[in-house]
N, C-alpha and C positions, 0 to 999 in steps of 0.2 A: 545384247547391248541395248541400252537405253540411249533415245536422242530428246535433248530439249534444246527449242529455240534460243537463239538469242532474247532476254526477258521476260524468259519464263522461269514456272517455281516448277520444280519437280516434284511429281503427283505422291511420291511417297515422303515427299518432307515433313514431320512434323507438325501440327497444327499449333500448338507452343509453342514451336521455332518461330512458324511465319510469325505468331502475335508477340513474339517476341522485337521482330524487325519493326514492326508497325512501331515501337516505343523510340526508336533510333533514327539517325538519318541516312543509314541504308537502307534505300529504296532497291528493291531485286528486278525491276524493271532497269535501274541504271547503274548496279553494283548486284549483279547475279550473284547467288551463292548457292550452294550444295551441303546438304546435309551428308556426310560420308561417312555413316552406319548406322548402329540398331539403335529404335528409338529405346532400349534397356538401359542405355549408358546416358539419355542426357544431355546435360552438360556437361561430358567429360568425352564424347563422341567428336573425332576430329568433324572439320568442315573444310570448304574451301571457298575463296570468291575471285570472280575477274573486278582488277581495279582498272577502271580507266581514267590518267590521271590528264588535265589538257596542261598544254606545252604551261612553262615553269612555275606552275602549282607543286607549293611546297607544305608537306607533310611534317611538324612538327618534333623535334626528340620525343619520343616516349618508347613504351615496351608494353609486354604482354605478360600476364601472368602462366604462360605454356609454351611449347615449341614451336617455333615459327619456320617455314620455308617457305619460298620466295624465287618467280623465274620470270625471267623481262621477256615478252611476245612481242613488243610493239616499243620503237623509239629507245628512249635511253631514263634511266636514272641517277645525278648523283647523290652518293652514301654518305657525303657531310661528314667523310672523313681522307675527300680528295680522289677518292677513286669515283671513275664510273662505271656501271653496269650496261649491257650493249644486250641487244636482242640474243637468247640462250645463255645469257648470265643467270647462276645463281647464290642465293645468299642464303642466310640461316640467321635467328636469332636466339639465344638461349633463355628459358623463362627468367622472369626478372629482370631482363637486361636492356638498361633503353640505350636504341641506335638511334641516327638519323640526325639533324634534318634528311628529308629524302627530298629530294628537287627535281621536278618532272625537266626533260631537256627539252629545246626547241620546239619538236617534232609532238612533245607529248612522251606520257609512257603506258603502256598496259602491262599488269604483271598477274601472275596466278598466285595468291598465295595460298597457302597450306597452314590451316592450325591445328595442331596435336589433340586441342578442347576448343568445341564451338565456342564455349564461355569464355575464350580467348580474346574474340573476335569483339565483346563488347565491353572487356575488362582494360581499360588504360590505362598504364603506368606510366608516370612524368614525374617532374621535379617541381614544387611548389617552389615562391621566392628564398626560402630557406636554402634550397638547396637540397631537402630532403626531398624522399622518395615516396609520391603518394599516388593513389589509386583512387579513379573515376571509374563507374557503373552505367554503361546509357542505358540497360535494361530499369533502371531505378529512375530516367530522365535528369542524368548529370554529363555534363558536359567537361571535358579539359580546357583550362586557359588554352589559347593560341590554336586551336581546333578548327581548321574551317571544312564545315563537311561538302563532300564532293558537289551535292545539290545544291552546294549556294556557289559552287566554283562554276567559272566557265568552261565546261567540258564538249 
């Protein structure tokens, strides 16, 4: 068994991962994440990160381009389709598919998510004013309308 603190990088992550964060506004000091396998795969190599989100900081509709799972540790989230998620709830997303608004509760929310592909994790799917379905890269330093990243939220 391996242990890493709280905001720290795990000694066998990638060195192309970390510079890959450095382009984003995932900081792994305040959005930990984990590389979860061989560096052979990639970008195609799931990952995971803790979101800590503070009380009703709300996360935008968009999607990922890979499989998402998703498990609330801390406080509550609503799904911006009327339900809420309660501490050991969990959810899934299917590639392509944007959910959300997601709206931290009162209390705040922490969740673990799960991506199927690191490259998940910096590929954003949204809606431009059309209505269509279009794709931002932060690895590229592109940003989604309506995007506020955690480090500018009050957390």
């Amino acid at each position: 068994m391996k242990y890493f603190p709280f905001g720290s990088t795990p000694t066998e992550t990638p060195q192309w991962f970390v510079e890959a964060l450095a382009s984003t506004h995932m900081n792994p000091e305040t959005i930990p994440l984990w590389f979860l396998g061989s560096d052979e795969l990639g970008w195609k190599c799931p990952a995971a990160l803790l979101l800590t989100m503070p009380a009703d900081y709300t996360l935008f509709r968009h999607g990922h381009p890979c499989q998402r799972f998703e498990i609330v540790i801390q406080g509550s989230l609503e799904l911006g389709d009327g339900r809420v998620a309660s501490v050991g709830d969990t959810f899934t997303a299917d590639p392509n598919t944007l959910y959300g608004p997601h709206t931290a509760g009162p209390q705040g929310c922490t969740t673990i998510e799960i991506f199927s592909a690191v490259e998940g994790m910096f590929r954003l799917l949204h809606e431009d004013e059309n209505g269509r379905m279009v794709e931002t890269d932060s690895r590229l330093g592109q940003s989604a309308p309506g995007y506020v990243p955690l480090d500018l939220a009050k957390v």
